[in-house]
C-alpha positions as CSV (number, residue, x, y, z in Angstrom):
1,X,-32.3,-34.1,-65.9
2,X,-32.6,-31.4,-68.9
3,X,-32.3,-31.7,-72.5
4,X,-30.7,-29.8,-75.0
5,X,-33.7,-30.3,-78.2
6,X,-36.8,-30.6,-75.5
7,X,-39.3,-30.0,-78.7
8,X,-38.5,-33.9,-79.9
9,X,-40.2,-34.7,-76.5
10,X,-43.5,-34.3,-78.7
11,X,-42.8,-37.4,-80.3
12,X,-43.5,-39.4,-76.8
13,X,-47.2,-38.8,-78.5
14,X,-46.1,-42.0,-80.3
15,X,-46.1,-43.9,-76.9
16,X,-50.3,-44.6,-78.0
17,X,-48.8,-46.7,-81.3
18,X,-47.9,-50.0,-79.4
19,X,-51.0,-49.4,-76.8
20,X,-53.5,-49.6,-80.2
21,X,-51.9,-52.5,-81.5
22,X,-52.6,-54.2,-77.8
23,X,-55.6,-53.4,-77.4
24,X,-57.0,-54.4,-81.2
25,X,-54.5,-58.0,-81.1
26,X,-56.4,-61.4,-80.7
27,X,-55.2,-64.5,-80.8
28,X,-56.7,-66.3,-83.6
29,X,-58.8,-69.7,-82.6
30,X,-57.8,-73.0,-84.3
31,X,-60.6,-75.0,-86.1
32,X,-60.5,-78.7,-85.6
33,X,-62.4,-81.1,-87.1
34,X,-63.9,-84.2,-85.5
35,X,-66.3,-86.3,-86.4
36,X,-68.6,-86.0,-83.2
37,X,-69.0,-83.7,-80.3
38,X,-71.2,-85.6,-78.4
39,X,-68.0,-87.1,-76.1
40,X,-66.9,-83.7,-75.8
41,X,-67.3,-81.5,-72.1
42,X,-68.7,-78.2,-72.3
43,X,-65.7,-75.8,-71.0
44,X,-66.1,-72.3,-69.2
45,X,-65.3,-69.4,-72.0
46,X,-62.6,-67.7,-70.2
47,X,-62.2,-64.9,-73.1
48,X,-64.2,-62.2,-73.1
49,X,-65.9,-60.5,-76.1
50,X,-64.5,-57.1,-75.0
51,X,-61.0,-56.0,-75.9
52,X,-58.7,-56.3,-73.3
53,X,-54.8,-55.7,-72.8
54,X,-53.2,-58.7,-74.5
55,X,-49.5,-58.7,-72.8
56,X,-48.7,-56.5,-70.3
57,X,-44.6,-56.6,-69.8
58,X,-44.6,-56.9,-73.8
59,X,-46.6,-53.3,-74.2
60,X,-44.7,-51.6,-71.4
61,X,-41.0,-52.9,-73.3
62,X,-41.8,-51.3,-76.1
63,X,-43.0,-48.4,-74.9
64,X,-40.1,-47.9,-72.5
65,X,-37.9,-48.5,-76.4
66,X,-40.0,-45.5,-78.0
67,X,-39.4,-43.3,-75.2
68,X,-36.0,-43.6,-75.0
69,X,-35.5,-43.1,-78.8
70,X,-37.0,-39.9,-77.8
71,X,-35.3,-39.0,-74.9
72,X,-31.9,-40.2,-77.1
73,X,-32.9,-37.5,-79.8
74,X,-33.9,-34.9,-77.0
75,X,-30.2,-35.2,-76.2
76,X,-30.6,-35.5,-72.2
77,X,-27.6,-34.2,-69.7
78,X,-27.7,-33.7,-66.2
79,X,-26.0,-30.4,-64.7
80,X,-23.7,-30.1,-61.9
81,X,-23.0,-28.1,-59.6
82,X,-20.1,-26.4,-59.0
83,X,-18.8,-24.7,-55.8
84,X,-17.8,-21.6,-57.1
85,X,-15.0,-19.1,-55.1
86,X,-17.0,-16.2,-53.3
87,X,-14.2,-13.6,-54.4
88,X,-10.5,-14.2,-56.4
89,X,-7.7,-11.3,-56.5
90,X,-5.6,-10.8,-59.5
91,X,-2.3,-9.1,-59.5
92,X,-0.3,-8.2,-62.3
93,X,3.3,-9.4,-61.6
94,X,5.2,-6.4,-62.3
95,X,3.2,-4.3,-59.7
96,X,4.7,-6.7,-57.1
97,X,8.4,-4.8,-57.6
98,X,6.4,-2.1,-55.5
99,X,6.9,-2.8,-52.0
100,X,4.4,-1.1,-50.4
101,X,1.8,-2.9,-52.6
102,X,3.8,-6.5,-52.2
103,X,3.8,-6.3,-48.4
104,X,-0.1,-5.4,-49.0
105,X,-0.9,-8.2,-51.3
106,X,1.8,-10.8,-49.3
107,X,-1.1,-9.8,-45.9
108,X,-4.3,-10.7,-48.3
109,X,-2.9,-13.9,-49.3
110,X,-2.9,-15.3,-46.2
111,X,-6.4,-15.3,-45.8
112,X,-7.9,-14.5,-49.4
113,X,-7.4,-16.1,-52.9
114,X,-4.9,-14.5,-54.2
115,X,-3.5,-15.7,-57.8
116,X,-1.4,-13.8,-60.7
117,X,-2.5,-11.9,-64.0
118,X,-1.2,-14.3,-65.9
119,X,-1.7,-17.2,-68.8
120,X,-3.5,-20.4,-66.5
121,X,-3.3,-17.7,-63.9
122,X,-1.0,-19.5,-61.3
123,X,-1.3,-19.4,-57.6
124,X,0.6,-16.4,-55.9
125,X,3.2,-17.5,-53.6
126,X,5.6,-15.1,-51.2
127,X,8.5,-16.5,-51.9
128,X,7.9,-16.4,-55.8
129,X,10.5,-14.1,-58.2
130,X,9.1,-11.0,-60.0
131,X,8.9,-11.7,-63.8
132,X,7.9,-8.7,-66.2
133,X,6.0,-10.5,-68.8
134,X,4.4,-9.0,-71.8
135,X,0.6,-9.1,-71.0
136,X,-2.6,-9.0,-73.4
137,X,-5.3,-8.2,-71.0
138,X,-8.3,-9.0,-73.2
139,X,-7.2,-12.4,-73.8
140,X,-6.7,-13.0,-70.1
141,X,-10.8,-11.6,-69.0
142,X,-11.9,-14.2,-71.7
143,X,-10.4,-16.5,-69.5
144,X,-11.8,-15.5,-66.3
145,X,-15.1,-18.1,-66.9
146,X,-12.2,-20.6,-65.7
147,X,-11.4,-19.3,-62.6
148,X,-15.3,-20.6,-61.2
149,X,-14.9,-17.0,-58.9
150,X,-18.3,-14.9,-58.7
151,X,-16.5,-11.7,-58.1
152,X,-13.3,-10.4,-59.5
153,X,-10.5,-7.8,-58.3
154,X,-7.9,-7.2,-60.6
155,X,-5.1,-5.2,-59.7
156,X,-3.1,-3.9,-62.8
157,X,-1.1,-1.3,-64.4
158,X,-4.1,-1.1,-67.2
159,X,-1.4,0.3,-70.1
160,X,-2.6,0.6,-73.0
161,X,-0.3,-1.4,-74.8
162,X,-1.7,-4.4,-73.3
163,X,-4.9,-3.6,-74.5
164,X,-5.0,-5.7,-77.8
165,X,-8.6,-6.4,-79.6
166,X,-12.4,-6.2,-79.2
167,X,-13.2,-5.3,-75.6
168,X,-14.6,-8.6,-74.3
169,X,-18.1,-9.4,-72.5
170,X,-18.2,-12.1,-69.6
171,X,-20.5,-12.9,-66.9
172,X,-18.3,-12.1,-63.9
173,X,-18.4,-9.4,-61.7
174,X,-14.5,-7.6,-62.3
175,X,-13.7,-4.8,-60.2
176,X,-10.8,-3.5,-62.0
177,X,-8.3,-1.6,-60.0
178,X,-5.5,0.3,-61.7
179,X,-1.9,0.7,-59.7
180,X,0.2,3.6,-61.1
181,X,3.5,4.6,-59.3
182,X,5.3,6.3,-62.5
183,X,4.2,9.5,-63.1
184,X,7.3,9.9,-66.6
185,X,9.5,8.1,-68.7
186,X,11.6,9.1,-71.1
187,X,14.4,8.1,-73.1
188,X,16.3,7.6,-76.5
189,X,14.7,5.7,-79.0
190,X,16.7,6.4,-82.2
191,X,20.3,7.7,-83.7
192,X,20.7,8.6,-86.7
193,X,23.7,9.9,-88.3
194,X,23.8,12.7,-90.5
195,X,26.6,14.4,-92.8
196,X,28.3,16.2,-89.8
197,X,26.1,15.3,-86.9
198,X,23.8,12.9,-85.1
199,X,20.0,13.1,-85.0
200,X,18.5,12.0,-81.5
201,X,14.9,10.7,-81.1
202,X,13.6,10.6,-78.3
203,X,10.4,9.9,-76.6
204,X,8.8,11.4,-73.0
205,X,5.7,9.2,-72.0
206,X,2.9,10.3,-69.1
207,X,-0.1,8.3,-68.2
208,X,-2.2,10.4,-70.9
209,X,0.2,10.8,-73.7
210,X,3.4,10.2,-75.9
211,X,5.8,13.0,-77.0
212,X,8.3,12.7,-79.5
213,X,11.5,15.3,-79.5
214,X,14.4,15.5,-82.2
215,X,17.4,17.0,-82.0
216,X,20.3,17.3,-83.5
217,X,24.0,16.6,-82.0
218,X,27.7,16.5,-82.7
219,X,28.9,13.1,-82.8
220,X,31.1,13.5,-79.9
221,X,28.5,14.8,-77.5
222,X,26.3,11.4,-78.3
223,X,28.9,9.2,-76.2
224,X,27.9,11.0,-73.3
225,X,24.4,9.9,-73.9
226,X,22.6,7.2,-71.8
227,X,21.7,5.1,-74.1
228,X,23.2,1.5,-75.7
229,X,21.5,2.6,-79.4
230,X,23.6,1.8,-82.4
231,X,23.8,5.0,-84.7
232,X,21.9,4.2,-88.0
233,X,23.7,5.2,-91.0
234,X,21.3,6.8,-93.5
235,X,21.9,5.7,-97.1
236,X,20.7,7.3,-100.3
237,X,17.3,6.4,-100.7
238,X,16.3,5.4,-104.4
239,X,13.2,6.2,-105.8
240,X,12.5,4.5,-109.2
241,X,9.7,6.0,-111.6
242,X,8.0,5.3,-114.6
243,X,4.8,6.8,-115.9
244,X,2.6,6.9,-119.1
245,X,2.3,10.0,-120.6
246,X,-0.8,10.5,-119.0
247,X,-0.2,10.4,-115.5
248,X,3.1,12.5,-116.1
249,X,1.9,15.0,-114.5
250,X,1.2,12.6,-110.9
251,X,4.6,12.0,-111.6
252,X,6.0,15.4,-111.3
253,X,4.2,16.1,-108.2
254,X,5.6,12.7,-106.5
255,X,9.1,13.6,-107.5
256,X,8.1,17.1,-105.7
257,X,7.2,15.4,-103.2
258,X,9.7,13.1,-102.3
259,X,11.9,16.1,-102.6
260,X,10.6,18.1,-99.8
261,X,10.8,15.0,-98.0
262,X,14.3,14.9,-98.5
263,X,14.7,18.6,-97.3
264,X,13.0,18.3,-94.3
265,X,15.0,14.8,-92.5
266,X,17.7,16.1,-94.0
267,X,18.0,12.7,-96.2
268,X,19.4,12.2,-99.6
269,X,16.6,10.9,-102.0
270,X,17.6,10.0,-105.6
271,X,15.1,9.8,-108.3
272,X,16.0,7.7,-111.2
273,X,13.4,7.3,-114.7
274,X,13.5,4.0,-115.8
275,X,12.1,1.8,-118.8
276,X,9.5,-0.7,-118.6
277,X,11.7,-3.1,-119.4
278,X,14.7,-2.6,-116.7
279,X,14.7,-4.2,-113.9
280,X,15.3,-1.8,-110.5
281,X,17.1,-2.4,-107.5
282,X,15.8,-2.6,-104.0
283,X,14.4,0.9,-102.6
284,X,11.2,2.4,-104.4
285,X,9.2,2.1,-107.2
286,X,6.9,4.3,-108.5
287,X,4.8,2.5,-111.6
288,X,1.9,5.4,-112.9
289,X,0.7,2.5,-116.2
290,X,-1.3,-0.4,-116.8
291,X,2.0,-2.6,-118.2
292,X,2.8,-5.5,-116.6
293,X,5.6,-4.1,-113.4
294,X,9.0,-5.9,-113.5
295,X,10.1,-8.0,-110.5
296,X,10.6,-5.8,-107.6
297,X,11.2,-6.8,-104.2
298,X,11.6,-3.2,-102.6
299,X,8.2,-0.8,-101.6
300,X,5.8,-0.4,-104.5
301,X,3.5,2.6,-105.7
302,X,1.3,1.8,-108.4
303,X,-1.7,3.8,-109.9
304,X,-5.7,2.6,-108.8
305,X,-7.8,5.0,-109.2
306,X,-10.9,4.6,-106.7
307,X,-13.8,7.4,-106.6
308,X,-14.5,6.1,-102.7
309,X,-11.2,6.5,-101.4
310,X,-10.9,8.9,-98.7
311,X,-7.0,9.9,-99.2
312,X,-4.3,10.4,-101.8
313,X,-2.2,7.4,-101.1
314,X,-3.3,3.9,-99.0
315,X,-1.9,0.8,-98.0
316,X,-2.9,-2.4,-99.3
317,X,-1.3,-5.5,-97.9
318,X,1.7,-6.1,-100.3
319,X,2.2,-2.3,-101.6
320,X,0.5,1.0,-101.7
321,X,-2.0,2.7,-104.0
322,X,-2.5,6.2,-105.5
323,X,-5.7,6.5,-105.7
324,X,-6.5,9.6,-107.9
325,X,-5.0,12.2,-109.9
326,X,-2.9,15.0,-108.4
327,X,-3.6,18.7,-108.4
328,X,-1.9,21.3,-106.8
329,X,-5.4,21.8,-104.9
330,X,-5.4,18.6,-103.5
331,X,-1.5,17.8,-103.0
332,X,-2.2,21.2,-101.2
333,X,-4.9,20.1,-99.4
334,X,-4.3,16.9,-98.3
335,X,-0.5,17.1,-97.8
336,X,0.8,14.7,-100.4
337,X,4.5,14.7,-98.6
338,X,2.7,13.1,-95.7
339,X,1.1,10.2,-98.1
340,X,4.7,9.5,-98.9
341,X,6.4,9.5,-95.7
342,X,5.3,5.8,-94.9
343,X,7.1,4.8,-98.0
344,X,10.5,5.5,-96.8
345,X,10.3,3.2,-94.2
346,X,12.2,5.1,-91.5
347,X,13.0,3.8,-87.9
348,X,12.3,0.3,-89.0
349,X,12.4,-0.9,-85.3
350,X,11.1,1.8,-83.8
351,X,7.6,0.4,-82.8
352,X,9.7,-1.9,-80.5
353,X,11.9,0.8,-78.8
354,X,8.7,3.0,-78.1
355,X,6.9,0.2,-76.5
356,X,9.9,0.1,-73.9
357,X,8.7,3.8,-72.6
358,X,4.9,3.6,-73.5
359,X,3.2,4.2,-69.8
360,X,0.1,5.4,-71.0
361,X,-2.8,4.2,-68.6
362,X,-6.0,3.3,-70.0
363,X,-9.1,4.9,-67.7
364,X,-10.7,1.7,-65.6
365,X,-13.9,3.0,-67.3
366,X,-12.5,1.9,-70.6
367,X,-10.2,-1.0,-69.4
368,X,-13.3,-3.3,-66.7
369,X,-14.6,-5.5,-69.3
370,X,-18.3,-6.0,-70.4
371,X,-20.6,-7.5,-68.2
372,X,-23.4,-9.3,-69.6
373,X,-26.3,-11.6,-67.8
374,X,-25.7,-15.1,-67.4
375,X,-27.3,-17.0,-70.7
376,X,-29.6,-19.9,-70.3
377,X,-27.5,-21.7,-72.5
378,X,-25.4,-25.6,-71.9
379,X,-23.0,-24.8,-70.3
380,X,-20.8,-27.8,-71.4
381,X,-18.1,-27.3,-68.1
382,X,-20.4,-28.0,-65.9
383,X,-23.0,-30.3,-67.3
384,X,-22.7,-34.6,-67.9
385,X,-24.0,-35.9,-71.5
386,X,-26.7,-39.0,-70.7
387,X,-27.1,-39.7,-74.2
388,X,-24.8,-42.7,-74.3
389,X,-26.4,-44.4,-70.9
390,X,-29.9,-44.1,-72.4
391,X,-28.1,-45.8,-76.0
392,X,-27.6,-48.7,-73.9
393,X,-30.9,-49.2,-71.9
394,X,-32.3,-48.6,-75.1
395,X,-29.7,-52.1,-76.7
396,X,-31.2,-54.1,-73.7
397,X,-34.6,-52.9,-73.8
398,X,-35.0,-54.4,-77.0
399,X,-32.7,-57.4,-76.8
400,X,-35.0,-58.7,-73.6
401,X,-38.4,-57.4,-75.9
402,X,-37.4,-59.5,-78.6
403,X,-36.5,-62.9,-76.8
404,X,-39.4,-62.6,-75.1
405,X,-41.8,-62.2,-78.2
406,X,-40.0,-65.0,-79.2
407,X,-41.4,-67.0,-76.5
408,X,-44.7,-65.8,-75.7
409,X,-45.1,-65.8,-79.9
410,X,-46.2,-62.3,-80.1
């Protein structure tokens, strides 16, 4: 048996209490009066003049009661022990389309434990179909505790895209294999159409980086593309600006800006002055004044100056910030066109494509978890709570203590 708060096992010092009042109780004599003792025998004195232990089974009940208050308070559990699995194999289910590595992994299952990379990690089976499933690998190792395995092998593609979060630390020793059989991808991630012709994105991924490549083509040559993309027509894009007299001057050099943005993607940009009192469209808005902003459901850029910031423009979580005054030394400098670019909101779904061709591999350096010594604290999967068995020796302890009082008067 342990216990969870062993310092309120000092207070079994207060098992002396009901041994003191023992040993200082006497019974208290009854005087009678009578008229004449001469009729009266002389009787042996059977109490001695030393103090002795008055009731025996009524000092050790309550004792026994104090002790388990204490033990009750201590919080007292009882640990188990659990038959843990010498080694367990992992396997990421899309390496299983490799068959070389199946017909490896089909051969270790019949003798080893063999189960999938997966959420509950379910048992591997042969005759099982291949399902590509989006995988987060942290959250799976924090979930290796429930697998009761002392060592780990996990077999994966270790892509970085699944690598989502704070690098976990666990107990278990993880051997972390990675299993790479694609050596490039590439494809077409985005069309967009321009006055006279089509711009292609596309992407080339390796195991160590991405790489982006646009180009430009005639409509007719983009049917003979691979590729099931919808063209994206682009629209004007309009940029809505007010400014105190003030900040004109970050005015001008946003407009400049916005304009060299429009140059270079080849992508008309309108820039409209309006009134603190009109109310814009969807698209832009650029508000350089303290005045309350009208109701504006497109992307925002308002002026708030901070000394600490580190760049021209950031985001905050419902719009974006300037966050000093411009310059031609530091629009220079830092590449104001840049700031702006995540404004315009281009290739709205282009996170989404990319992840499609993303085959970067993270080292297994980087990707085997944390290992950390096993803690000495409760473990509550594998420990019993006694605390309500001793709540109910404790209800008869002093049920019998009492009736029992009640008859020997005590």
């Amino acid at each position: 048996m342990f216990f969870a708060n062993p310092m309120y096992l000092w207070a079994l010092l207060g098992l002396a209490v009901p041994v003191a009042i023992h040993l200082w109780s006497k019974d208290e004599g009854k005087t009678i009066k009578v008229g004449s003792i001469a009729n009266l025998k002389e009787s042996e004195n059977t109490q001695t003049r030393t103090l002795h232990l008055n009731e025996w089974l009524l000092l050790l009940l309550r004792m026994l009661a104090i002790a388990l208050l204490v033990f009750i308070l201590a919080a007292p559990f009882a640990k188990t022990k659990t038959q843990n699995q010498d080694l367990v194999y992992l396997v990421e289910p899309e390496l299983l389309k490799i068959d070389t590595f199946k017909n490896s992994i089909d051969s270790l299952a019949e003798s080893k434990t063999v189960k999938l990379f997966l959420e509950d990690f379910p048992e591997y089976n042969v005759a099982d179909s291949v399902k590509t499933v989006a995988t987060d690998y942290w959250q799976l190792v924090r979930d290796f505790e429930n697998l009761k395995a002392d060592s780990l092998v996990v077999f994966s593609k270790s892509l970085v895209k699944g690598f989502k979060g704070k690098r976990p630390e666990i107990t278990e020793n993880v051997n972390w294999v990675t299993i790479d059989s694609i050596q490039t991808v590439e494809g077409i991630v985005a069309l967009t159409q321009l006055q006279d012709s089509v711009e292609v994105l596309e992407v080339k991924s390796t195991k160590e980086k991405l790489r982006f490549k646009k180009s430009v083509s005639e409509a007719a040559a983009i049917q003979n593309l691979k590729t099931d993309l919808e063209i994206q027509v682009v629209d004007t894009l309009q940029v809505y600006a007010f400014a105190e007299d003030s900040l004109q001057t970050d005015l001008k050099f946003l407009k400049i800006g916005f304009e060299s943005l429009s140059t270079y993607l080849k992508r008309p940009i309108t820039i409209t002055n309006v009134a603190p009192n009109e109310t814009p469209q969807d698209g832009i808005l650029i508000w350089l004044s303290p005045k309350d902003m009208p109701e504006f459901s497109g992307t925002l850029l308002d002026y708030q100056p901070d000394a600490f910031a580190s760049e021209l423009i950031v985001k905050n979580s419902t719009h974006f910030s300037l966050t000093q005054n411009l310059t031609r030394k530091n629009v220079v400098e830092q590449h104001l066109a840049e700031h702006l670019l995540p404004l315009l909101n281009l290739h709205l779904k282009l996170d989404e494509a990319v992840q499609k061709y993303d085959r970067r591999v993270l080292a297994d350096a980087f990707a085997t978890p944390l290992r950390t010594a096993k803690d000495q604290k409760l473990n509550q999967a594998s420990s019993i709570p006694l605390t309500h068995w001793f709540w109910f020796v404790l209800f008869i302890t002093l049920i019998v203590e009492r009736l029992l009082s009640r008859f020997r008067k005590q």
